[in-house]
LOKEZA-602938 format. One record per residue (C-alpha): x, y, z; residue number from 1. Coordinates in Angstrom, 1 decimal. Layout:
N
@px = X | py = Y | pz = Z | k = NUM
...
END
This chain:
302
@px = -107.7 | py = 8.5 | pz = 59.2 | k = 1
@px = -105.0 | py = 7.5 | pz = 61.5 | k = 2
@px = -104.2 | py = 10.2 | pz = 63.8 | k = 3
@px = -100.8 | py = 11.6 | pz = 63.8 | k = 4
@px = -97.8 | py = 10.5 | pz = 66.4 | k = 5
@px = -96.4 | py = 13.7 | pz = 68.3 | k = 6
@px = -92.9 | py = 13.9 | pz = 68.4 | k = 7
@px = -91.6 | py = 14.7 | pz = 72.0 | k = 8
@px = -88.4 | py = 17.1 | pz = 71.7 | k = 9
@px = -87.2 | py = 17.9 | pz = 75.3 | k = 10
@px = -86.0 | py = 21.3 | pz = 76.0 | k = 11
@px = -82.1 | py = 22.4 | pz = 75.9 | k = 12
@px = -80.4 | py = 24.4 | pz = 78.3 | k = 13
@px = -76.9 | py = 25.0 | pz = 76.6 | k = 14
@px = -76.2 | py = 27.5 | pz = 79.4 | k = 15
@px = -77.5 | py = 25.0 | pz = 81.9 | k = 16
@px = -75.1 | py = 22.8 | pz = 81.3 | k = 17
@px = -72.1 | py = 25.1 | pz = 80.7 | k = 18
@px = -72.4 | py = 26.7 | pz = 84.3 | k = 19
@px = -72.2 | py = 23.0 | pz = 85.6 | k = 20
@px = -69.0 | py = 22.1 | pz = 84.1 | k = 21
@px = -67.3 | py = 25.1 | pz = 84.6 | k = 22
@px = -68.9 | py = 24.8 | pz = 88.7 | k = 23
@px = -67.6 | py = 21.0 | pz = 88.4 | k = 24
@px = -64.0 | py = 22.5 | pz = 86.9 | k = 25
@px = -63.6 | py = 24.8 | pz = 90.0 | k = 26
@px = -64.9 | py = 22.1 | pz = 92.5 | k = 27
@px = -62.3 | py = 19.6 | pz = 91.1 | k = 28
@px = -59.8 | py = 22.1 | pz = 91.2 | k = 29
@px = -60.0 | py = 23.2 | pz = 94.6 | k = 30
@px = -60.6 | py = 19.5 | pz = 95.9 | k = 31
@px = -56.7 | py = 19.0 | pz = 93.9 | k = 32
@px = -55.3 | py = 22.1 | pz = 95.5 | k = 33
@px = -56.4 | py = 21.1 | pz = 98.9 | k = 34
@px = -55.8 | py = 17.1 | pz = 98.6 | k = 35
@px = -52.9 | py = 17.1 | pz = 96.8 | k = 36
@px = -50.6 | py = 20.0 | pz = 98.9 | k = 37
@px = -48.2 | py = 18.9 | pz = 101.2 | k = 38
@px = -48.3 | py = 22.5 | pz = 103.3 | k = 39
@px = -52.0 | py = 21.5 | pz = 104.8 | k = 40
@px = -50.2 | py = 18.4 | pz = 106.6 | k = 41
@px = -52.5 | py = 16.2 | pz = 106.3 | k = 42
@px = -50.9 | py = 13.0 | pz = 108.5 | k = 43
@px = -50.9 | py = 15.8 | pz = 111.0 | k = 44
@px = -54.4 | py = 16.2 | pz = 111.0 | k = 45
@px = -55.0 | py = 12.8 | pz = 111.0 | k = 46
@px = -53.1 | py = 12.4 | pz = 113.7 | k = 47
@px = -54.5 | py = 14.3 | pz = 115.8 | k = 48
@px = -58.3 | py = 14.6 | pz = 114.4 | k = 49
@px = -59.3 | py = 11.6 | pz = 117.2 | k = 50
@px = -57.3 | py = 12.8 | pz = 120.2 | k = 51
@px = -58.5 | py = 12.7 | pz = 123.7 | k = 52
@px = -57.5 | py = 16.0 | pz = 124.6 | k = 53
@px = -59.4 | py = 17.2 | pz = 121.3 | k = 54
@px = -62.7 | py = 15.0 | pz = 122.0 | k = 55
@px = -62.4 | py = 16.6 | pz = 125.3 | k = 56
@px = -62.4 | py = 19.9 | pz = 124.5 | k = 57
@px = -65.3 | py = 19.0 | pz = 121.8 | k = 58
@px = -67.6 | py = 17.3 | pz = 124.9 | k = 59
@px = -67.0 | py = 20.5 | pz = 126.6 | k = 60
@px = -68.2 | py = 22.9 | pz = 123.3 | k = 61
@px = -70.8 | py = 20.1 | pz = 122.7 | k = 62
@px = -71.9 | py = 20.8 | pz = 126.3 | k = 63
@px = -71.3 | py = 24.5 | pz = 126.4 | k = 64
@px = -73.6 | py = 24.7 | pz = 123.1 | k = 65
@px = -76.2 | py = 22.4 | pz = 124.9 | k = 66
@px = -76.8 | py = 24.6 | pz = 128.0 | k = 67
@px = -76.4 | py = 27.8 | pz = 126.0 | k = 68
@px = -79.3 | py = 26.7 | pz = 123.3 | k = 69
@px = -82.1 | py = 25.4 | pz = 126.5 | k = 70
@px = -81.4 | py = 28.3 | pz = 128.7 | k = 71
@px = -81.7 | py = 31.0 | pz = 126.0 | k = 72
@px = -84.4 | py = 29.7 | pz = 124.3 | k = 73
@px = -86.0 | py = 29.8 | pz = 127.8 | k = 74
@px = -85.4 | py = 32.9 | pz = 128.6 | k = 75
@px = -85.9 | py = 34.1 | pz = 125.0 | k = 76
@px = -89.3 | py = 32.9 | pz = 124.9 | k = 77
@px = -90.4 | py = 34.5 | pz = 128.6 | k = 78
@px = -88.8 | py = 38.2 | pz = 127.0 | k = 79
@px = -90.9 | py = 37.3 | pz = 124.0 | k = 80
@px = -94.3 | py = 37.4 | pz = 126.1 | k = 81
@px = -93.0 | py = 40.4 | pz = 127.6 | k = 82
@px = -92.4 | py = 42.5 | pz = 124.8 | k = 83
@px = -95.8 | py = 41.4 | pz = 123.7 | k = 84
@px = -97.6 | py = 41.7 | pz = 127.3 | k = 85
@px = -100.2 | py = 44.3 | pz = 127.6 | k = 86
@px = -98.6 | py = 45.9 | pz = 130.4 | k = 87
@px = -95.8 | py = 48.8 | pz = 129.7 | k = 88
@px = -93.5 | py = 48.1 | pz = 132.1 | k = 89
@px = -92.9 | py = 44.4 | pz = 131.1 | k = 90
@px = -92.9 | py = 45.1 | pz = 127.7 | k = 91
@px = -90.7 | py = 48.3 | pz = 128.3 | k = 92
@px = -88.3 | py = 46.4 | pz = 130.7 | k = 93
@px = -87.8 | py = 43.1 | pz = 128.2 | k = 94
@px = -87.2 | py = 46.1 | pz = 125.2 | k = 95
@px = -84.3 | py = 47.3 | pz = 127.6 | k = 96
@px = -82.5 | py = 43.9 | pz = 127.8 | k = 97
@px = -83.0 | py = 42.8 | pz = 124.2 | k = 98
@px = -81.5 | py = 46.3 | pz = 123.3 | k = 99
@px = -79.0 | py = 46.2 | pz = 125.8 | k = 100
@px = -77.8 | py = 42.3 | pz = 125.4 | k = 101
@px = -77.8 | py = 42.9 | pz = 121.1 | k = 102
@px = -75.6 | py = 46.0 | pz = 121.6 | k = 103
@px = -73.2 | py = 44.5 | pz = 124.0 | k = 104
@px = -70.1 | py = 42.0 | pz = 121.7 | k = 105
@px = -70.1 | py = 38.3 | pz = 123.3 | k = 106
@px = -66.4 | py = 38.9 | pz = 124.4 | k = 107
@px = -67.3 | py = 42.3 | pz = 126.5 | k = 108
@px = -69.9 | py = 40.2 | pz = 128.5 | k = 109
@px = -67.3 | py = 37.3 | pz = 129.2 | k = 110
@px = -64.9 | py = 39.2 | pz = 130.4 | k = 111
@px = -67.1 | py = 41.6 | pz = 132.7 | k = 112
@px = -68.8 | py = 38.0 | pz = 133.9 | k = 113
@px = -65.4 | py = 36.3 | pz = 134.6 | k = 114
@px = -64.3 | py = 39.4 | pz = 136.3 | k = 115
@px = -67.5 | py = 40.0 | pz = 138.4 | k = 116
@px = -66.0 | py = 39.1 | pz = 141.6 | k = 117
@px = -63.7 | py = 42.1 | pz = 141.6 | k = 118
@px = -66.9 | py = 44.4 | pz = 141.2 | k = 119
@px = -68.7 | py = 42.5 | pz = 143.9 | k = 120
@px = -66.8 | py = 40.7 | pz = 146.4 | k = 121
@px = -70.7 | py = 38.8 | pz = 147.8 | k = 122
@px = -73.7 | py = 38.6 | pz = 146.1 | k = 123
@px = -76.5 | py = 39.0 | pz = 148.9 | k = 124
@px = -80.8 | py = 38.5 | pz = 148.6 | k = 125
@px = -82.9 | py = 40.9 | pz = 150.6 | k = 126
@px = -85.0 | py = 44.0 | pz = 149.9 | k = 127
@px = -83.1 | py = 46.7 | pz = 147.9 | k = 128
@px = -82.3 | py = 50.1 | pz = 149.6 | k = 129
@px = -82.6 | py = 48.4 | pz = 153.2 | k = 130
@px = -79.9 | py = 46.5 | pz = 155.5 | k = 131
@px = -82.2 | py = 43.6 | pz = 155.4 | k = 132
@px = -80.8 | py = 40.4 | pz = 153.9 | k = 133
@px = -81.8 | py = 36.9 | pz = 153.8 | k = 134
@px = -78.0 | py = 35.4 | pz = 152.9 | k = 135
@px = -74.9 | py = 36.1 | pz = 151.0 | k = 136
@px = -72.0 | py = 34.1 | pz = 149.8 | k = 137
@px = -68.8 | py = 35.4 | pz = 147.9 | k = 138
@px = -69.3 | py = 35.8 | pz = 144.4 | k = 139
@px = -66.0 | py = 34.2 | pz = 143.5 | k = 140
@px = -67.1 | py = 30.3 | pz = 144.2 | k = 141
@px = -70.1 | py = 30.6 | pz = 142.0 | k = 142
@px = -68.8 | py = 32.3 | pz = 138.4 | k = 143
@px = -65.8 | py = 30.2 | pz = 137.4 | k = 144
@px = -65.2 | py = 29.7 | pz = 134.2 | k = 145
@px = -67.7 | py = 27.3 | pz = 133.0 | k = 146
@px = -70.8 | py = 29.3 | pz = 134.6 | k = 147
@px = -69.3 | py = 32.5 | pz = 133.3 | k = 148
@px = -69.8 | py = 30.8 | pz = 129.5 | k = 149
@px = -72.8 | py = 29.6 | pz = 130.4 | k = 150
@px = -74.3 | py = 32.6 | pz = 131.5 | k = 151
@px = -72.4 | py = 34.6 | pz = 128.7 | k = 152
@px = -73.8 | py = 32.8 | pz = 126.1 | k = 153
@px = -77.5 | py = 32.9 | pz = 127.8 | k = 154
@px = -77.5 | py = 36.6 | pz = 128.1 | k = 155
@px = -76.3 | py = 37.8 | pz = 124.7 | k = 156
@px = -78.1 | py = 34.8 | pz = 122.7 | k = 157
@px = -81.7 | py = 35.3 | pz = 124.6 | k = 158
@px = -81.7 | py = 39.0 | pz = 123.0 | k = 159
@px = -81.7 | py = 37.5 | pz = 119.6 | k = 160
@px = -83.6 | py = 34.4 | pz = 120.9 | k = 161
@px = -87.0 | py = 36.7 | pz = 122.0 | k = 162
@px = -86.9 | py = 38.3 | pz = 118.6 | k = 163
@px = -87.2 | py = 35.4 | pz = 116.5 | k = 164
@px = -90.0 | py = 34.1 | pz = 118.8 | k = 165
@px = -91.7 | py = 37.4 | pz = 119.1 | k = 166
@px = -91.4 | py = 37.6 | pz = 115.3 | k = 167
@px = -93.6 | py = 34.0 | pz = 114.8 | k = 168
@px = -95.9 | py = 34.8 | pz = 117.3 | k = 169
@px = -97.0 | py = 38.1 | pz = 115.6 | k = 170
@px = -97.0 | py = 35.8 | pz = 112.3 | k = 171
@px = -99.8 | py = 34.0 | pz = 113.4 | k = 172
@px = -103.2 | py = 35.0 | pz = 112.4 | k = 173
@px = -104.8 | py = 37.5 | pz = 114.8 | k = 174
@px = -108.6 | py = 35.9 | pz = 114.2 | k = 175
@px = -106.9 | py = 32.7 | pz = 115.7 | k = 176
@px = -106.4 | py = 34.4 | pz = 118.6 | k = 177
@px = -110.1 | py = 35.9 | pz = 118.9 | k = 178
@px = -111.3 | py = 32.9 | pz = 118.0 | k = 179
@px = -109.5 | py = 31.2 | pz = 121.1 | k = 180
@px = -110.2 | py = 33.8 | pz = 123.4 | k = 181
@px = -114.3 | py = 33.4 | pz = 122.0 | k = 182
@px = -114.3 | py = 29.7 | pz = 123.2 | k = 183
@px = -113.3 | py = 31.0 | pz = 126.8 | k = 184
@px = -109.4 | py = 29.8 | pz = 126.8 | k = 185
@px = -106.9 | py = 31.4 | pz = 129.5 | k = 186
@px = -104.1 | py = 33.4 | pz = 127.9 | k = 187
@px = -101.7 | py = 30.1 | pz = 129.2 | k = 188
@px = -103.6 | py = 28.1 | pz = 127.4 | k = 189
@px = -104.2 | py = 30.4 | pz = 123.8 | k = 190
@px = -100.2 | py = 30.5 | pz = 123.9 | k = 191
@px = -99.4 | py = 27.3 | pz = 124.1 | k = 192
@px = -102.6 | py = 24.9 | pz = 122.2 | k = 193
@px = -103.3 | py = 27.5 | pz = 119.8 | k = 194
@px = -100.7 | py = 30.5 | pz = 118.9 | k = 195
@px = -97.0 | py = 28.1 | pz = 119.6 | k = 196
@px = -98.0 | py = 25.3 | pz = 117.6 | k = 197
@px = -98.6 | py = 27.8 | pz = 114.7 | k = 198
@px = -95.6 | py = 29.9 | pz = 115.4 | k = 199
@px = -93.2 | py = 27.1 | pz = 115.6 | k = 200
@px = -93.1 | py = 26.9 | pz = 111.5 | k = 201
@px = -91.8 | py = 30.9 | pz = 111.2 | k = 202
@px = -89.9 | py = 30.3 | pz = 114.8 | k = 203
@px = -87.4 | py = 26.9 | pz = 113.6 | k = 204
@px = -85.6 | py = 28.2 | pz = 111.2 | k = 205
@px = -84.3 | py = 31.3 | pz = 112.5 | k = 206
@px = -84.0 | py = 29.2 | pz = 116.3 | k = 207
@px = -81.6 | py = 27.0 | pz = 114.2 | k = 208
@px = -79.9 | py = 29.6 | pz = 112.5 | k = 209
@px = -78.8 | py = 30.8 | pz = 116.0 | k = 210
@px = -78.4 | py = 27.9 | pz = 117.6 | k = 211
@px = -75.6 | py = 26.6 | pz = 114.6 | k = 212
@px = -74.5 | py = 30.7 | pz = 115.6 | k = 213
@px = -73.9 | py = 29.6 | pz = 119.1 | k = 214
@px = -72.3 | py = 26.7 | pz = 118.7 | k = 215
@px = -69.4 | py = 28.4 | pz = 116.4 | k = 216
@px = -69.9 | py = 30.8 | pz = 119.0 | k = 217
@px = -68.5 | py = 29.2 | pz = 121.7 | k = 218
@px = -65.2 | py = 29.5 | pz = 120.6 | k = 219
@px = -64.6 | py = 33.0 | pz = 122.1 | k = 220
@px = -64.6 | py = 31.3 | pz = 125.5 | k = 221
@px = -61.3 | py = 30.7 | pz = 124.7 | k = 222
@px = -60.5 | py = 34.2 | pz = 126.6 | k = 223
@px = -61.7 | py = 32.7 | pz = 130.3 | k = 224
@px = -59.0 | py = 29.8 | pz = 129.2 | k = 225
@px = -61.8 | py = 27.4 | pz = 129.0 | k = 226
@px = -60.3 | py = 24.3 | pz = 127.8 | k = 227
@px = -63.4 | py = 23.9 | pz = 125.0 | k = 228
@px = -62.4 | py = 22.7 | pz = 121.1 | k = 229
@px = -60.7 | py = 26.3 | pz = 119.6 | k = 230
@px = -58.7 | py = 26.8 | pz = 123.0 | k = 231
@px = -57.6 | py = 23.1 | pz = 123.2 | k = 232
@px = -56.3 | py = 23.7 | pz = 119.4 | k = 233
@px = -54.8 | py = 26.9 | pz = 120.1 | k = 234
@px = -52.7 | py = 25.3 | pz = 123.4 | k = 235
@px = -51.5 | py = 22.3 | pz = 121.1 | k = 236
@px = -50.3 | py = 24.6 | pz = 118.1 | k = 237
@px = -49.0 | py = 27.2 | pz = 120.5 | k = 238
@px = -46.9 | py = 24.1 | pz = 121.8 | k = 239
@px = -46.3 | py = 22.2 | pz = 118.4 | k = 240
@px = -46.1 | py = 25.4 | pz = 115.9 | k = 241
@px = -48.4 | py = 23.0 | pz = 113.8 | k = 242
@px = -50.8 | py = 26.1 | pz = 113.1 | k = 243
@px = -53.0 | py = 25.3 | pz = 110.0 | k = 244
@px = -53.5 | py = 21.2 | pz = 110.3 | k = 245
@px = -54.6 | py = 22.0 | pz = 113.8 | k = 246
@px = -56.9 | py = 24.6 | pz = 112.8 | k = 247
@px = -58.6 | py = 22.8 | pz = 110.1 | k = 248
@px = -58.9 | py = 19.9 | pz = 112.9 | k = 249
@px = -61.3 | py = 22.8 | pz = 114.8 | k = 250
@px = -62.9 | py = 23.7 | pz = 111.3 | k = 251
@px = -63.9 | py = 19.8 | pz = 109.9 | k = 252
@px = -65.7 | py = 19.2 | pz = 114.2 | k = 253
@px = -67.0 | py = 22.8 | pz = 113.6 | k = 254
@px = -68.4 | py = 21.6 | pz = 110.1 | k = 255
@px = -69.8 | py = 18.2 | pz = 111.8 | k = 256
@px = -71.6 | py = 20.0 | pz = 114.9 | k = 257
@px = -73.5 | py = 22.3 | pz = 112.0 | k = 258
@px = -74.4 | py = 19.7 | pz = 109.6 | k = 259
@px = -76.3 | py = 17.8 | pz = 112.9 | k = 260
@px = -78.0 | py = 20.6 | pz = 113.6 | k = 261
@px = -78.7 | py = 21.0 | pz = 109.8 | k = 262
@px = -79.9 | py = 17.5 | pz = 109.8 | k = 263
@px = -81.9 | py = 18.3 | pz = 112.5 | k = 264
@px = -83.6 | py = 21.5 | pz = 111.3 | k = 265
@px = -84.4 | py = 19.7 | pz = 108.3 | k = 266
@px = -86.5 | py = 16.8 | pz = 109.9 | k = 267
@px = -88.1 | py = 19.7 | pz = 112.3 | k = 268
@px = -89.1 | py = 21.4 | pz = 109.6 | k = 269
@px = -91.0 | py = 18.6 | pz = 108.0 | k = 270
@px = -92.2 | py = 17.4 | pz = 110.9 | k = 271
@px = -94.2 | py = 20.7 | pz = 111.3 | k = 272
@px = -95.2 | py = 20.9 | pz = 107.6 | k = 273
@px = -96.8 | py = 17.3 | pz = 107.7 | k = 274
@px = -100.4 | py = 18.5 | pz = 107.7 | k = 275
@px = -99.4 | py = 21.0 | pz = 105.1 | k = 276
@px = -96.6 | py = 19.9 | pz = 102.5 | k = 277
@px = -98.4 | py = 15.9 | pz = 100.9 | k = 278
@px = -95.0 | py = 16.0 | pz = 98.7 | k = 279
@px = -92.9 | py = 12.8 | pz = 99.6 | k = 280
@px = -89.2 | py = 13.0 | pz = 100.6 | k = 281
@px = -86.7 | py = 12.3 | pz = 97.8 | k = 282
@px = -86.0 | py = 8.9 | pz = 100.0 | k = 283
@px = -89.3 | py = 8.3 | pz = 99.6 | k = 284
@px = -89.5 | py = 9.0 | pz = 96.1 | k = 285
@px = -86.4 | py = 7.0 | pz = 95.4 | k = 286
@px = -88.2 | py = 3.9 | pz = 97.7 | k = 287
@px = -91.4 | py = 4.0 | pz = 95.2 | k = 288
@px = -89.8 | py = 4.4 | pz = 92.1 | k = 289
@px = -87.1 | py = 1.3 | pz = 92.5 | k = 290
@px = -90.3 | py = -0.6 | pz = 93.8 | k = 291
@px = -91.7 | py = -0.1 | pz = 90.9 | k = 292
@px = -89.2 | py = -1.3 | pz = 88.5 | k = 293
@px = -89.3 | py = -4.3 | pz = 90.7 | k = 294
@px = -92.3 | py = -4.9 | pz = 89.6 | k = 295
@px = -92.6 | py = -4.3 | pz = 86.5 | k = 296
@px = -89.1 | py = -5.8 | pz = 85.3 | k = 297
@px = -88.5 | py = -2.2 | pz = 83.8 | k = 298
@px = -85.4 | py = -0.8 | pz = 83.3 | k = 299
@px = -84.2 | py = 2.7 | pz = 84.0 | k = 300
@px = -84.1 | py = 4.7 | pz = 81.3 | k = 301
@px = -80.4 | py = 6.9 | pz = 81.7 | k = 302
END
């Protein structure tokens, strides 16, 4: 008896497919609003998308975001080990700045930094409570306005820094640790072969989620008159009274900086996850299956 041929019927998602063309309607229809409507002055933006004064302003928030990312994640990760040290006062003293520094708005901290030489007119090293000192210098040559963002941006973004690292070092497996500490390793040594590498997977994505944070961030330096990207934009449509091409000028570099970082959480993220996730990339997917209709002279069913 011959057997019987199964008729495949793939499955219908009416509602599927209804969602997408009404998503693909709104898409278009924003995309026409936008393109098509002389008020966003396009030839404006155009104009001055490439500037010099606008790339320089850019280096300086690309540069700004670069110092602000490495010094807080430094610092973020030495409050981390605090708050998770053994002894009270460390953990109790790195608890005080990360409360302190995630209570405190960005813009109060500028201004109190930019304005620090009127509180102190020196800053001096020596032993507190005593007349002895080791050198001074006036406080006004060393917090312009550059060092003022930088250390801004370091203070405030380390509080939210430690917590994301503290938060993928407690999501490591505690028997990891005794296991390390069992095969004699130093506590320098358990952090950084065995707990980090481990921790890096939970500690990534939230580390680029305030890194992208940061670099939109930036633009409230704008109060020290910092000439960075939103200032330089503000000065040219204060000057021009071309307010909205200008502006999306800022928005489209502000959408460029986050989709590199984007681009590079993604690879990060697989990069970690190579000993874990075996599933191939779509590129990769895409690679294999055009190699093997290659081969095999087929052609793509559409």
């Amino acid at each position: 008896m011959k057997p019987q041929q199964l008729q495949v019927v793939p499955a219908r998602y009416p509602a599927r497919t209804v969602g997408a063309l009404v998503a693909l309607f709104l898409l278009a229809s924003v995309i026409e609003s936008v393109a098509l409507n002389p008020r966003w002055e396009w030839q404006v933006f155009a104009r001055w998308f490439f500037d010099p004064v606008i790339l320089q302003g850019l280096g300086q928030t690309l540069l700004l975001t670069l110092c602000g990312m490495l010094f807080s994640l430094l610092l973020g990760g030495l409050l981390a080990l605090a708050r998770l040290s053994s002894s009270w006062l460390l953990s109790s003293l790195a608890w005080g700045y990360i409360w302190l520094f995630r209570s405190l708005p960005l813009l109060v901290v500028l201004i109190v930094l930019y304005n620090f030489s009127y509180l102190y007119d020196t800053l001096s090293f020596g032993i507190p409570f005593t007349s002895l000192s080791w050198g001074s210098f006036p406080t006004i040559n060393v917090l312009g306005q550059f060092p003022a963002a930088v250390i801004g941006l370091t203070l405030v973004q380390s509080a939210y820094s430690a917590e994301i690292i503290r938060g993928g070092f407690l999501g490591v497996d505690h028997g990891q640790i005794e296991a390390a500490s069992a095969l004699g390793l130093s506590a320098a040594r358990r952090t950084l072969r065995i707990i980090l590498p481990q921790a890096l997977r939970a500690i990534v994505p939230g580390a680029f989620n305030e890194i992208i944070s940061l670099a939109k961030g930036t633009s409230i330096v704008y109060v020290l008159a910092m000439p960075e990207l939103f200032y330089t934009v503000q000065m040219i449509y204060n000057r021009t009274q071309e307010v909205i091409p200008l502006l999306m000028v800022a928005a489209v570099w502000y959408l460029a900086i986050t989709s590199v970082l984007s681009l590079l959480q993604h690879g990060a993220e697989r990069w970690l996850a190579r000993s874990v996730d075996r599933q191939p990339s779509r590129w990769q997917r895409w690679r294999t299956r055009s190699a093997r209709l290659v081969i095999n002279k087929e052609i793509p069913y559409v």
